[in-house]
N, C-alpha and C positions, 0 to 999 in steps of 0.2 A: 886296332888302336894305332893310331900315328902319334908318334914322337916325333917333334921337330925341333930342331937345332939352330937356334936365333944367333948369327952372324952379327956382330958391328966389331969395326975395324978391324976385322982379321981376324980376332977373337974371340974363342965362345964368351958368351957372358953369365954370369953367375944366375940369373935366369935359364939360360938356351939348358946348363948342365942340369937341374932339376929334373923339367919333363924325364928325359933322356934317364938319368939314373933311377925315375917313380917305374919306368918303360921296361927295365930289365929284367922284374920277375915275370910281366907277361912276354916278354920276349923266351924267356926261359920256357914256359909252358908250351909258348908256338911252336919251338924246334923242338920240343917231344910229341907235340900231336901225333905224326905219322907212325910213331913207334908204340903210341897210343890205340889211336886208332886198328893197328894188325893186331894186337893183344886184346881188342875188344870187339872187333864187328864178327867175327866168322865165329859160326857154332856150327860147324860140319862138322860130323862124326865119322870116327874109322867105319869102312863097309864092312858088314856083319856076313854076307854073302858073296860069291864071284861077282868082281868089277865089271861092267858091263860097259862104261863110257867112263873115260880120262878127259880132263879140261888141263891142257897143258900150253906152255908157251908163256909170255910175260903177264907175269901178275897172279896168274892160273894158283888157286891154293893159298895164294900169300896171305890171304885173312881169313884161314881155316883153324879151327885147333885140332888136334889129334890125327892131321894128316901131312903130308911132310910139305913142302912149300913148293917141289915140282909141280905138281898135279893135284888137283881134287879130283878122284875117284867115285862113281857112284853104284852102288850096287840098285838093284829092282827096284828093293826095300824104299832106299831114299830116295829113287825118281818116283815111287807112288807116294810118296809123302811130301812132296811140292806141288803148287796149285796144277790142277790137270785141263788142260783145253781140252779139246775133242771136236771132229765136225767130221762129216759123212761128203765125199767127192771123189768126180769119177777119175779114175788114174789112169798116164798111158799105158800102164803095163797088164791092165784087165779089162776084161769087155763090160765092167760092171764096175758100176758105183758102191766105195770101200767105206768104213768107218772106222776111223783111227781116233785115239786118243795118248795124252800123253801131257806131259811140262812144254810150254813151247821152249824154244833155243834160250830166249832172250831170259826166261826163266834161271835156265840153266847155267847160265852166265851169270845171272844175278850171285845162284847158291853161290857159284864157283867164287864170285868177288873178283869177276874180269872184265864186267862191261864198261869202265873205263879205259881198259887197255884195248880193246874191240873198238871200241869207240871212236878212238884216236888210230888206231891201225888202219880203221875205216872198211875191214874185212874180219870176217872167221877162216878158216880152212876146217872143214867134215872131212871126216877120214873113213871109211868103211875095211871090213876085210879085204882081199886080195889086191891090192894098194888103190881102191877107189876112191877118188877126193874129188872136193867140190868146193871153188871159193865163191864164201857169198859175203854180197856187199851189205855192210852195214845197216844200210837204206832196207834189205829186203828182209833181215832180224828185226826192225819195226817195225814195217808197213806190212808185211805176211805175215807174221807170227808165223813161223814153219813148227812144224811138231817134232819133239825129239819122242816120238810115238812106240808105246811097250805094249799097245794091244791094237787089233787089226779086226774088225768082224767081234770085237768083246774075247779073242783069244789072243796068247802071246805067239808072235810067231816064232818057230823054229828056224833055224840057219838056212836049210832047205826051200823056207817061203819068204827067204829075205829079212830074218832077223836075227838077235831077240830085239834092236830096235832097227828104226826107220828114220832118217830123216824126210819127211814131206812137207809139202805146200800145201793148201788147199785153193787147189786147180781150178775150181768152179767160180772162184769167188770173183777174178780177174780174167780177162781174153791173153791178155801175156803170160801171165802164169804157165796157159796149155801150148808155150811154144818149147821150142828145143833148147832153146838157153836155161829154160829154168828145169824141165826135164834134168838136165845134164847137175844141176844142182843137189837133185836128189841123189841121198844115198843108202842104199840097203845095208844091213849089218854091221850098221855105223856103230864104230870104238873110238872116234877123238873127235873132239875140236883143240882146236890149235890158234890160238889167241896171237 
């Protein structure tokens, strides 16, 4: 809605104030949208299980209910309860073509209610255990869909075989993919992204 304020001589005119006064209750309503809005979009629940992946950083949680506004946390439970990708490709780290499935990132960014903030940063940061990170561009959370993948072969992998997740590509789909930039992107035993 535009309100506009009709000027002659310097003066508003008994016109110009009308619009402008009809304007102030939706003016009223627009500067509570955003406070609207965090009190209405996010239905993410407390994890019922050990947290397995934090979505932390600006924005990360801010339109969850029943988790605090650092981080949305996800346990197994609620990453098997988001739509699940899945695709079969050969990895550098095996002599054999693997089958992962799982929420892609871009997913997971959705629950979290940070793909605004990813967006505009124009990056993620993956974090894994023993301080492995990966920053990936923006461009490659749309155009790859990487997997934030909880099964490996249809089993979960153990800390041991590089999990309980994975962050992957699917390697086969693209010739850059199988280079070392995006290698280096992957992370095992991934616990954050960092918005």
């Amino acid at each position: 809605m535009n309100a506009v304020l009709v000027m002659r001589g310097g003066a508003r005119s008994r016109a110009g104030r009308r619009p402008l006064l009809r304007a102030l209750p939706a003016l009223a309503w627009l500067a509570a949208a955003p406070a609207r809005a965090v009190a209405e979009i996010g239905t993410m629940r407390e994890p019922s299980g050990p947290v397995l992946l934090r979505v932390t950083g600006r924005a990360a949680g801010r339109v969850t209910r029943g988790q605090s506004s650092a981080s949305a946390c996800f346990d197994l439970a609620m990453l098997k309860a988001l739509p699940q990708d899945e695709f079969e490709t050969f990895t550098p780290w095996q002599d054999r073509s693997q089958h992962f499935k799982g929420p892609s990132l871009l997913t997971v960014l959705c629950e979290a209610g940070s793909t605004a903030a990813a967006r505009s940063a124009g990056a993620v940061l993956a974090r894994g255990a023993a301080q492995v990170e990966a920053a990936l561009p923006w461009s490659d959370v749309l155009e790859h869909r990487p997997l934030v993948a909880w099964s490996v072969d249809g089993s979960q992998p153990s800390l041991r075989q590089r999990g309980p997740l994975q962050l992957v590509f699917p390697y086969d789909s693209a010739a850059r993919l199988r280079t070392p930039a995006y290698r280096a992107r992957t992370v095992w035993q991934l616990e954050e992204i960092v918005v």
